[in-house]
PASEBA-1860 file (N, C-alpha, C; in nm, 3 decimals):
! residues 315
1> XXXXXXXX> 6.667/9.626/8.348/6.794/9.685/8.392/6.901/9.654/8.288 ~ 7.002/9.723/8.256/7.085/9.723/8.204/7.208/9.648/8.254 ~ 7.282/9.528/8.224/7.364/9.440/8.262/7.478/9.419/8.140 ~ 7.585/9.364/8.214/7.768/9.314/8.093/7.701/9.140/8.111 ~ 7.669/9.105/7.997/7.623/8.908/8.028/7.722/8.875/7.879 ~ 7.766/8.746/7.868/7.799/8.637/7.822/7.700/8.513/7.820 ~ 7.674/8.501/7.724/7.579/8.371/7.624/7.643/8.277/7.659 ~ 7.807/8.247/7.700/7.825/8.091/7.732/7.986/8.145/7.726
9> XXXXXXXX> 8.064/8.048/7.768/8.186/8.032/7.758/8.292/8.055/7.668 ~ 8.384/8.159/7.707/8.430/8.197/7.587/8.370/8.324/7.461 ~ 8.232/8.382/7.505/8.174/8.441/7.441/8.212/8.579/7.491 ~ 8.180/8.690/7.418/8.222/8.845/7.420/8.111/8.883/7.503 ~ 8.171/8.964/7.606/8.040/9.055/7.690/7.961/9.137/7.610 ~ 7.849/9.122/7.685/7.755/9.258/7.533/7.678/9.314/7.672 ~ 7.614/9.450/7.688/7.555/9.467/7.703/7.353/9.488/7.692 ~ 7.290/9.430/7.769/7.193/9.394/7.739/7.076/9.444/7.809
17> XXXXXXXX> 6.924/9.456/7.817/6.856/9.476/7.894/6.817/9.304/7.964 ~ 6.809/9.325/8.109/6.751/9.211/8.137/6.616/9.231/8.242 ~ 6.562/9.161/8.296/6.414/9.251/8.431/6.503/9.235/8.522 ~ 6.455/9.355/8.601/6.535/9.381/8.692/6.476/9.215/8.843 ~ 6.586/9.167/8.883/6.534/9.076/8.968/6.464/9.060/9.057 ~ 6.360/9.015/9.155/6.306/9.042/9.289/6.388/8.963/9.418 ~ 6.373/8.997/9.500/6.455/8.944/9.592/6.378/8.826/9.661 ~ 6.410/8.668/9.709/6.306/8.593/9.744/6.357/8.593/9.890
25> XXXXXXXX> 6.319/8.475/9.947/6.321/8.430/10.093/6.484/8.465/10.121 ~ 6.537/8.578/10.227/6.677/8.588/10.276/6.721/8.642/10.172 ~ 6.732/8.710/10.090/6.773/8.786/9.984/6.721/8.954/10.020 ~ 6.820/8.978/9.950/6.826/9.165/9.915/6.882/9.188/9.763 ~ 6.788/9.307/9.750/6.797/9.356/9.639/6.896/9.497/9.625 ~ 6.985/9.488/9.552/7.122/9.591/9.558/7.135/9.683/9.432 ~ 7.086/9.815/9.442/7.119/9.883/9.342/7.277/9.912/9.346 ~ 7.370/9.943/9.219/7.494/9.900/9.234/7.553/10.054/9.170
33> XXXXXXXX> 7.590/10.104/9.287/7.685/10.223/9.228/7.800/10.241/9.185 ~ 7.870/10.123/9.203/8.013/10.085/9.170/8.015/9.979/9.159 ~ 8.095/9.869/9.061/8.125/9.730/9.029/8.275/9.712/9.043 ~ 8.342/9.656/9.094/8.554/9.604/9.129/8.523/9.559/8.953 ~ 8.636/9.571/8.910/8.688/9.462/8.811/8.829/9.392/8.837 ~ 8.770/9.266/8.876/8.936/9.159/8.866/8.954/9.098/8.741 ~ 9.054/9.045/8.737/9.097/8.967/8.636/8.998/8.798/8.683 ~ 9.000/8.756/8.766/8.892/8.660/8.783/8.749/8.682/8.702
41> XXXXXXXX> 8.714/8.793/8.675/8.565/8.807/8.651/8.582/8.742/8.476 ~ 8.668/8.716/8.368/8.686/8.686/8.296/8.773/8.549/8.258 ~ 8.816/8.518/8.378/8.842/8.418/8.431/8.743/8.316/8.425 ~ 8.649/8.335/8.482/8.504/8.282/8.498/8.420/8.269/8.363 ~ 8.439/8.364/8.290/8.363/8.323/8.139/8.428/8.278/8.085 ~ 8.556/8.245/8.127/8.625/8.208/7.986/8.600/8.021/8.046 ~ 8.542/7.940/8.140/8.556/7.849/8.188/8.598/7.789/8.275 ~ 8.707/7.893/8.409/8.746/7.876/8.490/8.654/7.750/8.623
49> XXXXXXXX> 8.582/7.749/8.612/8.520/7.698/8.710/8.401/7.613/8.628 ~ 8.442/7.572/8.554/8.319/7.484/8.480/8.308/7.355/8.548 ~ 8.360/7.328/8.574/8.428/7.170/8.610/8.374/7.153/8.764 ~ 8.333/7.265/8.805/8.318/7.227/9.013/8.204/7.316/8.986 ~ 8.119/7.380/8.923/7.978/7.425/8.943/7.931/7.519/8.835 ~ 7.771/7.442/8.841/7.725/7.472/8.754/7.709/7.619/8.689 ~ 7.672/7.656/8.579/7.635/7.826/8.564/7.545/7.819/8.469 ~ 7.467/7.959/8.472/7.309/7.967/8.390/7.382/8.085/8.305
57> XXXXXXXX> 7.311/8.076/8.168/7.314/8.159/8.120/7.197/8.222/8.006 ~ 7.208/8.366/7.981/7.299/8.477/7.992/7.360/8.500/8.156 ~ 7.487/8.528/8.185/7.559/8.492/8.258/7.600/8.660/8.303 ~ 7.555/8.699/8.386/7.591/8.833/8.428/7.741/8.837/8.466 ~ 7.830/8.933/8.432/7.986/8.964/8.444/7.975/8.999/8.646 ~ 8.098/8.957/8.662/8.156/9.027/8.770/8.120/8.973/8.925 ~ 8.204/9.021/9.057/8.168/8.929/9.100/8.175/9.045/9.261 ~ 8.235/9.195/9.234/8.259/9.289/9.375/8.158/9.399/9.346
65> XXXXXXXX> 8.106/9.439/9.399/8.000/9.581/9.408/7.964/9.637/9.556 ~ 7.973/9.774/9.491/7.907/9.832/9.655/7.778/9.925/9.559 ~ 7.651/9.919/9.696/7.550/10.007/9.641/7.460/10.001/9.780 ~ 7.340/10.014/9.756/7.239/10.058/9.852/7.140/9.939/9.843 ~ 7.030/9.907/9.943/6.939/9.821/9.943/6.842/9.872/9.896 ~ 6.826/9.827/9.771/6.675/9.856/9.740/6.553/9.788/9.783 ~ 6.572/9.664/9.812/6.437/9.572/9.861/6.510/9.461/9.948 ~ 6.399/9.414/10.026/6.449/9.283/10.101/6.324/9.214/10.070
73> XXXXXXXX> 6.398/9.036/10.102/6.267/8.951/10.043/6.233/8.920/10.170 ~ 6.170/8.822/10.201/6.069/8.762/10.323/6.167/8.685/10.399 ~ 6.170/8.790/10.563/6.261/8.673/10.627/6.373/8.778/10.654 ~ 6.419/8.887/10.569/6.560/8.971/10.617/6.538/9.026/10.724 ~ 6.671/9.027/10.792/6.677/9.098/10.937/6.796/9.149/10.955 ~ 6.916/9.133/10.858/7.023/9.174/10.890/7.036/9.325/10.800 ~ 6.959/9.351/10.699/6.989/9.462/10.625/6.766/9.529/10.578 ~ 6.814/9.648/10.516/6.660/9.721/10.503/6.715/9.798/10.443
81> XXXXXXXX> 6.588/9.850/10.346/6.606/9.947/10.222/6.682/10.070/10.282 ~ 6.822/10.107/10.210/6.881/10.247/10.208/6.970/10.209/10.267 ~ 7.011/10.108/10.347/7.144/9.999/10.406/7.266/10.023/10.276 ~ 7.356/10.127/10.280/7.480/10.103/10.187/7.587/9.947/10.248 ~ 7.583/9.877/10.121/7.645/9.784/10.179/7.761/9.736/10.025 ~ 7.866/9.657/10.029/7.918/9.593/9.949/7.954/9.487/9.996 ~ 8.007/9.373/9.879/8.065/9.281/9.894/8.094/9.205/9.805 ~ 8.068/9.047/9.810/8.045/8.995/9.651/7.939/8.918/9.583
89> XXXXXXXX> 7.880/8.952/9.506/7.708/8.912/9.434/7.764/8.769/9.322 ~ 7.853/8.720/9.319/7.841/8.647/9.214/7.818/8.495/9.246 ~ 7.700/8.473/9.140/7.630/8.350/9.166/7.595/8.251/9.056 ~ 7.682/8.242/9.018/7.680/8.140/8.874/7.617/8.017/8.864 ~ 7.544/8.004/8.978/7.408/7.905/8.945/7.292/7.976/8.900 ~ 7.295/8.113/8.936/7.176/8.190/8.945/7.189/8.271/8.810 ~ 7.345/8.305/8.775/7.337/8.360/8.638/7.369/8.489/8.663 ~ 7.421/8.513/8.832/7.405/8.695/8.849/7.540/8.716/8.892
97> XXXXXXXX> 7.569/8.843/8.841/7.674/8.918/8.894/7.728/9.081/8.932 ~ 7.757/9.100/8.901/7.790/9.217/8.984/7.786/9.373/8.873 ~ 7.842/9.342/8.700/7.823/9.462/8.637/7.642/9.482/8.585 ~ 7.606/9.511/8.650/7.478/9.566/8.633/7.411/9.673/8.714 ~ 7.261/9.699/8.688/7.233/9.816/8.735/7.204/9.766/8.905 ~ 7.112/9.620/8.929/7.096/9.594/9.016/7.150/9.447/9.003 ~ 7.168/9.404/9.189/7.181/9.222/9.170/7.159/9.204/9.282 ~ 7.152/9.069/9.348/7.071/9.014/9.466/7.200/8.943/9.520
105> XXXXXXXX> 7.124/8.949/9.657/7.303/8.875/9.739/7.194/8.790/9.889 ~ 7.235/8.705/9.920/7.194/8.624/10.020/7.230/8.737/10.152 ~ 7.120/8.766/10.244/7.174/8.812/10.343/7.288/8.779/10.448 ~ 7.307/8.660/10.422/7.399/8.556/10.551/7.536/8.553/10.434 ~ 7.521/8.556/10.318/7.609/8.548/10.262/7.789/8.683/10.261 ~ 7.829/8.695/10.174/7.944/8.789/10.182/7.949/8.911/10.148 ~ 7.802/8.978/10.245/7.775/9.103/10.223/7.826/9.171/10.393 ~ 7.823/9.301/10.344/7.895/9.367/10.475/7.818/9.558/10.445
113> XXXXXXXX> 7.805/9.589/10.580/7.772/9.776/10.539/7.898/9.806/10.530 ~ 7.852/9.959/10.428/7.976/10.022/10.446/7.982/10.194/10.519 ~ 8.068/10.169/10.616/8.085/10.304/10.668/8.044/10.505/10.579 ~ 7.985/10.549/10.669/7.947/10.667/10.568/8.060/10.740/10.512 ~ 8.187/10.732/10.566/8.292/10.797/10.471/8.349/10.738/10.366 ~ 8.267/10.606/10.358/8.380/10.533/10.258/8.251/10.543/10.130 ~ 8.354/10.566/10.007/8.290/10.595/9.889/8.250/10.449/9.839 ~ 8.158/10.481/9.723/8.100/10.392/9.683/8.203/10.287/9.603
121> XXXXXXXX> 8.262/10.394/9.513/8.378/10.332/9.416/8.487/10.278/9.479 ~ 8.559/10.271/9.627/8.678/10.232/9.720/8.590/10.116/9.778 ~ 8.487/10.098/9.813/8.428/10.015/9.876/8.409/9.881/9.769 ~ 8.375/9.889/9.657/8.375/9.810/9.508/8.553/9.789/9.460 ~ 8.593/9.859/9.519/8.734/9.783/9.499/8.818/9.675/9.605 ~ 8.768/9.654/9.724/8.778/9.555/9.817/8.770/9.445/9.818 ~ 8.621/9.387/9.786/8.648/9.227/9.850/8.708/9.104/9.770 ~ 8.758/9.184/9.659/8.868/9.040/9.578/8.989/9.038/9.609
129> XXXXXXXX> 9.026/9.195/9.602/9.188/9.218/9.617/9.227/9.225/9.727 ~ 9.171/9.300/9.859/9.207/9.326/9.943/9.207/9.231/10.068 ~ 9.084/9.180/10.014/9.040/9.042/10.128/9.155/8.943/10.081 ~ 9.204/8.904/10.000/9.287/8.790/9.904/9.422/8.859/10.040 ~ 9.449/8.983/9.985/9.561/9.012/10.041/9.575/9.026/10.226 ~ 9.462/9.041/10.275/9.467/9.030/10.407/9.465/8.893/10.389 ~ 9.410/8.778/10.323/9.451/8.664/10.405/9.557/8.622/10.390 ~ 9.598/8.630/10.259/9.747/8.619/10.232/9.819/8.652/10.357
137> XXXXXXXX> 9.847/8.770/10.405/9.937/8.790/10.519/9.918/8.720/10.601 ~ 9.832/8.713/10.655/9.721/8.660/10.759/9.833/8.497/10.769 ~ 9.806/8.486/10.660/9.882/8.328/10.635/10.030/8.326/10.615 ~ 10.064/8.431/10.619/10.232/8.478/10.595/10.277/8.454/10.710 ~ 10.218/8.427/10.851/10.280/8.395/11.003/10.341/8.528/11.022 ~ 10.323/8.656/10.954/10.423/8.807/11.016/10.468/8.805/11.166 ~ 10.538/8.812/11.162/10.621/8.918/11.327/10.720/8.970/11.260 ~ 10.737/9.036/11.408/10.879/9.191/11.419/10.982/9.078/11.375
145> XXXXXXXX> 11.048/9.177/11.280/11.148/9.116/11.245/11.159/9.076/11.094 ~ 11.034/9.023/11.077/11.075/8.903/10.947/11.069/8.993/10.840 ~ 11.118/8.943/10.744/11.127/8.965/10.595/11.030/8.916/10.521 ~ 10.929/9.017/10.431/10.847/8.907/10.372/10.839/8.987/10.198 ~ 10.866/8.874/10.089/10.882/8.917/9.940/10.757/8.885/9.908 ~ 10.703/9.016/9.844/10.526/9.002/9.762/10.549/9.004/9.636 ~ 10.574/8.907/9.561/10.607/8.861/9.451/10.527/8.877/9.335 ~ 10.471/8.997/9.271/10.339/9.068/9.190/10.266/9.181/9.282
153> XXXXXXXX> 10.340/9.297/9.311/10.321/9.365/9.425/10.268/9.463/9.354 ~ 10.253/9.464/9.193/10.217/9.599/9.126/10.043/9.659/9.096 ~ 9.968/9.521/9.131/9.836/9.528/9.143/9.756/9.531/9.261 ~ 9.625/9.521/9.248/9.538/9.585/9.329/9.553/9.453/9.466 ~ 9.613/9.331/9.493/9.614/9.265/9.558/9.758/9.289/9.649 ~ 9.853/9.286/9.548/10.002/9.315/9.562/10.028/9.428/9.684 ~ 9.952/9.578/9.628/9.918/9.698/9.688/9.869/9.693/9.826 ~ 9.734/9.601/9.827/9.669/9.598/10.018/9.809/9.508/10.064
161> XXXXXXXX> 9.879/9.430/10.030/9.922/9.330/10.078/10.030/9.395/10.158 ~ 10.105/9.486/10.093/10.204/9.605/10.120/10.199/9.612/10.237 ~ 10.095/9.687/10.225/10.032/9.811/10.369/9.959/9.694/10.482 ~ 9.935/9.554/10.469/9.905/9.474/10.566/10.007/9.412/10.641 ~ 10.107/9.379/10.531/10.261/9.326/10.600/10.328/9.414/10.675 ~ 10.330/9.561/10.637/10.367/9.672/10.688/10.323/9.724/10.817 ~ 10.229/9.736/10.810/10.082/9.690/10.984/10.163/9.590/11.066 ~ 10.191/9.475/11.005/10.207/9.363/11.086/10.379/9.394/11.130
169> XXXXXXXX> 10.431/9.504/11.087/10.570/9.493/11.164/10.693/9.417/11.085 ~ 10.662/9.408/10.972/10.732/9.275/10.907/10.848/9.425/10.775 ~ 10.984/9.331/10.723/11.063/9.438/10.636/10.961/9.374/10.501 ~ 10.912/9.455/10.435/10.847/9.430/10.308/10.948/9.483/10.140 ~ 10.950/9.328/10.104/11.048/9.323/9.933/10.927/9.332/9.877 ~ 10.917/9.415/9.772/10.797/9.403/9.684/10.854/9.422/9.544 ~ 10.809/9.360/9.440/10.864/9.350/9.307/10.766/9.494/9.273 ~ 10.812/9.525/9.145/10.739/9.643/9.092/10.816/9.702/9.001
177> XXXXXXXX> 10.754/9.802/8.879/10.772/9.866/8.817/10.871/9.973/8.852 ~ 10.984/10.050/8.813/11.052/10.191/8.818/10.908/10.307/8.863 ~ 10.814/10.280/8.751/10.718/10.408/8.754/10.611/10.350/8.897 ~ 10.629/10.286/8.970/10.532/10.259/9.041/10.607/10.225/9.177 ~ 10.755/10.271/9.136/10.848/10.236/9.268/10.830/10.300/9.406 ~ 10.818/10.486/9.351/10.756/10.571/9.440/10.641/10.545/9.533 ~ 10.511/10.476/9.474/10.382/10.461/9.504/10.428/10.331/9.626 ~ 10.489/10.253/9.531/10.513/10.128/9.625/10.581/10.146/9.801
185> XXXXXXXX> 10.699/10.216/9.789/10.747/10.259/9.910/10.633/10.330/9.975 ~ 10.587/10.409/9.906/10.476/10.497/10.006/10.381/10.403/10.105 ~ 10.326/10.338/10.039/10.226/10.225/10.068/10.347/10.123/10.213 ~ 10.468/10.135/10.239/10.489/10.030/10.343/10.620/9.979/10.273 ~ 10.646/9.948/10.141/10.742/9.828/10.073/10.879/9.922/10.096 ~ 10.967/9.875/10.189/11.119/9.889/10.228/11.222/9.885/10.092 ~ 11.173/9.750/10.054/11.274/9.773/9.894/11.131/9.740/9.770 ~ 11.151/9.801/9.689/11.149/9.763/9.560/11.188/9.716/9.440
193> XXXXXXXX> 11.180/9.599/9.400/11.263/9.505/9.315/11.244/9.538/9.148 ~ 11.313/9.587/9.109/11.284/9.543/8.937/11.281/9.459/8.834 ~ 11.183/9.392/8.855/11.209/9.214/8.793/11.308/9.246/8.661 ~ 11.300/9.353/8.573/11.336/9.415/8.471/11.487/9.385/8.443 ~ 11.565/9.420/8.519/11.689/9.446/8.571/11.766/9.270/8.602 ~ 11.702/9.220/8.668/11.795/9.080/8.641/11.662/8.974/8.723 ~ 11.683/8.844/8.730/11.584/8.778/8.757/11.534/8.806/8.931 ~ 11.436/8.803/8.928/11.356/8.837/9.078/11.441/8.778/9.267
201> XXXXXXXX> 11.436/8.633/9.212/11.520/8.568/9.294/11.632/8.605/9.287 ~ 11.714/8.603/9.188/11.872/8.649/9.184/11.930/8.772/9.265 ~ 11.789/8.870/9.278/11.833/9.011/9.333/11.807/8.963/9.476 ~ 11.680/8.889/9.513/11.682/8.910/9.646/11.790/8.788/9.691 ~ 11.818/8.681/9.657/11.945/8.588/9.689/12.032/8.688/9.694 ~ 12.065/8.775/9.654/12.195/8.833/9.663/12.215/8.936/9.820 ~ 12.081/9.008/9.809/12.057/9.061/9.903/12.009/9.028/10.041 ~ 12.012/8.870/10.000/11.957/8.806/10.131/11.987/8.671/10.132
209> XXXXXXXX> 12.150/8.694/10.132/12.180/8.555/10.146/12.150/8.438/10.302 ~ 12.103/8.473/10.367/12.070/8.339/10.441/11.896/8.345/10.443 ~ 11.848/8.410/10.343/11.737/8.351/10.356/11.592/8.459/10.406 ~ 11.530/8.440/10.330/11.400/8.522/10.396/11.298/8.445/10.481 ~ 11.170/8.541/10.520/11.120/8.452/10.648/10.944/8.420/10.560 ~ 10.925/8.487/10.398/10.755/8.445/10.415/10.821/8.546/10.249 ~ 10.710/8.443/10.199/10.680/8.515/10.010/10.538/8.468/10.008 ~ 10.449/8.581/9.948/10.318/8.552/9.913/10.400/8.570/9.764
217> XXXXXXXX> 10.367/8.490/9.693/10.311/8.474/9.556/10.213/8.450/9.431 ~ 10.206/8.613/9.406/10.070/8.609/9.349/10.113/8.644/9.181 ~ 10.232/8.560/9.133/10.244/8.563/8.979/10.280/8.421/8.915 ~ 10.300/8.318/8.993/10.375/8.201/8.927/10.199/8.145/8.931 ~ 10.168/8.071/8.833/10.054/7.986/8.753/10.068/7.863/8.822 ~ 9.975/7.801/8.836/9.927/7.651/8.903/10.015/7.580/8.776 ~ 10.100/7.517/8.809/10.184/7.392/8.760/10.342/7.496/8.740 ~ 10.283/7.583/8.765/10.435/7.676/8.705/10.555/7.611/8.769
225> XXXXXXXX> 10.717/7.681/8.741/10.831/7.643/8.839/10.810/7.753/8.965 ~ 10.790/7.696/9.077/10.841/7.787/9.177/10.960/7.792/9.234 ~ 11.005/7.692/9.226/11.103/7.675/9.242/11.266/7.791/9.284 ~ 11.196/7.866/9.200/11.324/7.979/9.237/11.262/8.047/9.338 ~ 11.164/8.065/9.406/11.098/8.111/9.519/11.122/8.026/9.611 ~ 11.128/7.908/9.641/11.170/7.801/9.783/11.279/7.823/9.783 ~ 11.376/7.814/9.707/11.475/7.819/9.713/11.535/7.994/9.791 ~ 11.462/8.043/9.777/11.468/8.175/9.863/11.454/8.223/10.057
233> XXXXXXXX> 11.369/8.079/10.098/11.343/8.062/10.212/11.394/7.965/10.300 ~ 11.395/8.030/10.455/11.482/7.973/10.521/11.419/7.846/10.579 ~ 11.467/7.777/10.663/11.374/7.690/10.766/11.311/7.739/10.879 ~ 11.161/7.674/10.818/11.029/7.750/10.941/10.995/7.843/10.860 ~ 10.988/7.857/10.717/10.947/8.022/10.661/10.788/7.919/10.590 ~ 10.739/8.022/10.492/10.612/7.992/10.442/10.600/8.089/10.314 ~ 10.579/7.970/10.258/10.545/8.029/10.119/10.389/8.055/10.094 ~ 10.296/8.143/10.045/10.177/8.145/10.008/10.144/8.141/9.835
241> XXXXXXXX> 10.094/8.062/9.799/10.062/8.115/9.695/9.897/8.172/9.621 ~ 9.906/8.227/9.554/9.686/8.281/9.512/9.676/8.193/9.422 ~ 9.754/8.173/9.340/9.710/8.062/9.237/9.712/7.914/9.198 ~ 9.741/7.838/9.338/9.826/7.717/9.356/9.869/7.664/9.344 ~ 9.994/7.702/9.294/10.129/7.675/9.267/10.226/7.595/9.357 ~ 10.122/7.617/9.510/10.250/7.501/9.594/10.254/7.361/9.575 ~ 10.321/7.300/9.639/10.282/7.145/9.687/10.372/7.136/9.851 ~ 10.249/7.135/9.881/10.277/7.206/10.048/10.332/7.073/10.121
249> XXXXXXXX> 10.333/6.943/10.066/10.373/6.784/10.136/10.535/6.828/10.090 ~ 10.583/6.855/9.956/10.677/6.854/9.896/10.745/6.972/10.000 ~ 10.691/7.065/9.993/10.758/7.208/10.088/10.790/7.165/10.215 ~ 10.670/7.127/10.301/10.732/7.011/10.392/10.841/6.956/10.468 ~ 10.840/6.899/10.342/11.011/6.821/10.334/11.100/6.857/10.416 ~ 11.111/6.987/10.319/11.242/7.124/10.318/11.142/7.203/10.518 ~ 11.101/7.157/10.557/11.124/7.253/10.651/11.009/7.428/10.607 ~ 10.973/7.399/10.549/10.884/7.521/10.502/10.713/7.507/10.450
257> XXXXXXXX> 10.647/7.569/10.484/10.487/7.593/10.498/10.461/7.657/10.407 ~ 10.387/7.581/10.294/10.295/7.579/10.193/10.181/7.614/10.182 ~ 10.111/7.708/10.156/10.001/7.746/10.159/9.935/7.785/10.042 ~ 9.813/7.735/9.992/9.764/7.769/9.853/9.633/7.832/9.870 ~ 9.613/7.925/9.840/9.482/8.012/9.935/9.418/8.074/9.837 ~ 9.307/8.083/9.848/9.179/8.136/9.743/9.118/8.230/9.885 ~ 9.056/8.281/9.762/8.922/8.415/9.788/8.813/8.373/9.937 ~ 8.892/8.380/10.047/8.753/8.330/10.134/8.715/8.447/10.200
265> XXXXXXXX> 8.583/8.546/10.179/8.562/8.647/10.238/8.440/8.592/10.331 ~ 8.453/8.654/10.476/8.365/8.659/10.595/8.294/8.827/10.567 ~ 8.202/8.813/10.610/8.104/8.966/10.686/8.208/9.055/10.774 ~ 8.263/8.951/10.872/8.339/8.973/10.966/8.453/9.087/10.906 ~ 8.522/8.987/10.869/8.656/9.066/10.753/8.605/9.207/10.621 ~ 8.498/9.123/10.597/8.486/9.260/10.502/8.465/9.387/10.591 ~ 8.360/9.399/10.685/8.365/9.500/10.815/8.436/9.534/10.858 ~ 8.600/9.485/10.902/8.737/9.533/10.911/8.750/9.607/10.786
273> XXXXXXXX> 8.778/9.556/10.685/8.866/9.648/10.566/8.801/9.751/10.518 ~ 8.662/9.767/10.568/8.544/9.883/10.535/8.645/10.010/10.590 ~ 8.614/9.904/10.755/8.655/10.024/10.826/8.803/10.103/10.815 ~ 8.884/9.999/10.794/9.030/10.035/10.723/9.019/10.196/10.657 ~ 8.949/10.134/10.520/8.920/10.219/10.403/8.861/10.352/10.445 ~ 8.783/10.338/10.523/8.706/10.449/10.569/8.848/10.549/10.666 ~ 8.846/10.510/10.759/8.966/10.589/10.807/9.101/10.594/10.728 ~ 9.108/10.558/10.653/9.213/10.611/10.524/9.363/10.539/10.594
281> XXXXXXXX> 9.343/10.408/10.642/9.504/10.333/10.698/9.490/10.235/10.600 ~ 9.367/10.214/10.483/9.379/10.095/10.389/9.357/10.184/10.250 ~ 9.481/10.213/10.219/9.416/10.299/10.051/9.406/10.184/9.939 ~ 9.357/10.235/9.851/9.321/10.222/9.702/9.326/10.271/9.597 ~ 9.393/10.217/9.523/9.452/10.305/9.374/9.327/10.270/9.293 ~ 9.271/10.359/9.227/9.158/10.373/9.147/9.244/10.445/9.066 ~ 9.231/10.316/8.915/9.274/10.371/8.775/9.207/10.433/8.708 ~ 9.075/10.388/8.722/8.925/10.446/8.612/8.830/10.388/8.676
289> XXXXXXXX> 8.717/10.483/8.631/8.600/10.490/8.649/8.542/10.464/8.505 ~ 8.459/10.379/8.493/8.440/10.306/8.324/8.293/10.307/8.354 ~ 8.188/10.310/8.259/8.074/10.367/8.250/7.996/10.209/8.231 ~ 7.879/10.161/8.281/7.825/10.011/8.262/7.858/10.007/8.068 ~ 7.806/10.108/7.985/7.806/10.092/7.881/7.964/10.089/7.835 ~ 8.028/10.107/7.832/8.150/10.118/7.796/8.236/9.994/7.839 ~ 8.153/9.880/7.954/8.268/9.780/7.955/8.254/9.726/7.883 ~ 8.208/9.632/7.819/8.240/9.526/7.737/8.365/9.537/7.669
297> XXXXXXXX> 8.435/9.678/7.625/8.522/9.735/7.520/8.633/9.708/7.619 ~ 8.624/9.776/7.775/8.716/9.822/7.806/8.738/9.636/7.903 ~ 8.720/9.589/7.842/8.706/9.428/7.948/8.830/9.362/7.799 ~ 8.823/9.383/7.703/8.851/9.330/7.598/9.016/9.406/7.571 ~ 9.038/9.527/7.626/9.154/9.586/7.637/9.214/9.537/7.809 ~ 9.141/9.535/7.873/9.228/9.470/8.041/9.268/9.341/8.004 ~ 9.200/9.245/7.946/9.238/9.128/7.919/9.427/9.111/7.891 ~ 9.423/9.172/7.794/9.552/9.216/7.730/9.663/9.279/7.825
305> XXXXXXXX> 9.644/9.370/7.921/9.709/9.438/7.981/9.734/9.393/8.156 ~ 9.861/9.462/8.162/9.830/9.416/8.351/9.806/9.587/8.441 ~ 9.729/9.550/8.523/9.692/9.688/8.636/9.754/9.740/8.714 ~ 9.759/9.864/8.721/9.849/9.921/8.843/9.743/9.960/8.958 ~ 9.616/9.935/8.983/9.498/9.981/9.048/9.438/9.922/9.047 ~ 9.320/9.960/9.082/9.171/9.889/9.077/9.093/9.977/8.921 ~ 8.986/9.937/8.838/8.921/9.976/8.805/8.786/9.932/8.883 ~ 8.704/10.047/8.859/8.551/10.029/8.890/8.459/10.035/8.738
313> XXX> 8.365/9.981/8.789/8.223/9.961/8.679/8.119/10.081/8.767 ~ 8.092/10.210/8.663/7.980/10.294/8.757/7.852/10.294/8.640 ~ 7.759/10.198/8.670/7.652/10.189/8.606/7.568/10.370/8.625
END
């Protein structure tokens, strides 16, 4: 099969032939019609996670796919050949991931079907961004009433997060681009901020002087200042952050809930946002459709750039 692998850390994706895998005890075998690309998936080669578990290599790219069951190993009961399912395949003990033709996923693990209206390529754009952003809210405490600032609202996480806060009844500030201002309101976001124009906090302090009720923040870096973000919230509010940036003892203090939250996807949850997607109340911006052969190139230009969408990998 044809696979995007990395030789080791820090190394350039190449495309390669590798055997296609068999599926063993509780395993399924996933032909992959669509691959998500996050910014995590390069994250991960570049060393992100060296330090808390191990990885084999050649090191298959990627970590979201939706496709079909091609095989089950000895022991499956939850899925059978022709089962469309997605979720996330990446297993960096095992060396496997998600841009390839096929990859294997634990049945019990963070696989989910996907509804017959939902496409292959919308379904491969879900379980990094969208799951991140439902929990995010999830953890935002929403009710009627509150105010909540999505602080990197212009990407594929930013985007579900919109339309989840928006669900939940809550006034949604979302930072964003002029050219992506339109899209943004559409999606749920009440105001749109132009970081461009004067500093992020400064606009909404001005506009909200006693205080907002919840900021997910998904742009300030683990050790970064957040500082101009607490300083934005009232007492009893909650800050979230994706990259963990809080110090939730320190937040505390002040009367406010710290939350530093990573990628935890359930079966459960992915089966909600299927179904979302499928009835069209959870959209998805799909930038491109990029060919298995063509990523390595186009992985080496995202690096560089920031997203207004999702891209997919269509082997």
């Amino acid at each position: 099969m044809k696979a995007v692998v990395v030789t080791d850390f820090g190394a350039e994706p190449q495309l390669v032939d590798l055997p296609t895998p068999e599926p063993g005890p509780g395993e399924i075998l996933v032909r992959v019609h669509a691959a998500g690309v996050n910014p995590f998936d390069w994250k991960v080669t570049d060393g992100a996670l060296k330090d808390s578990v191990a990885h084999t290599f050649p090191l298959v790219m990627g970590s979201d796919a939706a496709g079909v069951v091609e095989k089950t190993g000895p022991g499956v009961t939850r899925f059978r050949p022709g089962d469309r399912v997605y979720g996330q395949f990446m297993r960096l003990l095992r060396g496997q991931g998600s841009y390839a033709e096929y990859t294997l996923a634990e049945q019990d693990g963070t696989i989910a079907l996907i509804p017959d209206a939902l496409p292959f390529t919308l379904a491969a754009a879900l379980p990094t961004a969208s799951v991140t952003a439902y929990q995010a809210v999830h953890a935002a405490r929403p009710a009627d009433g509150h105010t909540i600032l999505i602080n990197g609202a212009s990407g594929g996480v930013g985007q579900s997060a919109i339309q989840f806060a928006a669900r939940a009844g809550v006034r949604v500030l979302a930072t964003g681009t002029p050219e992506l201002a339109d899209h943004l309101r559409d999606l749920g976001a009440h105001t749109v901020i132009d970081r461009t124009l004067a500093p992020t906090h400064d606009q909404v302090a001005a506009a909200h002087p006693d205080g907002i009720d919840a900021i997910i923040d998904l742009v300030t870096p683990a050790g970064g200042d957040i500082s101009p973000m607490v300083g934005l919230l009232r007492v009893g509010a909650t800050l979230v952050s994706t990259n963990y940036a809080t110090d939730p003892e320190s937040l505390a203090a002040h009367g406010i809930l710290g939350v530093n939250l990573g990628n935890r996807p359930t079966s459960e949850t992915l089966t909600t946002l299927a179904e979302l997607a499928a009835d069209g109340e959870l959209r998805v911006r799909i930038d491109a459709e990029v060919p298995l052969a063509d990523a390595p190139a186009f992985i080496a230009r995202a690096r560089t750039g920031h997203a207004t969408g999702k891209t997919v990998i269509v082997p």
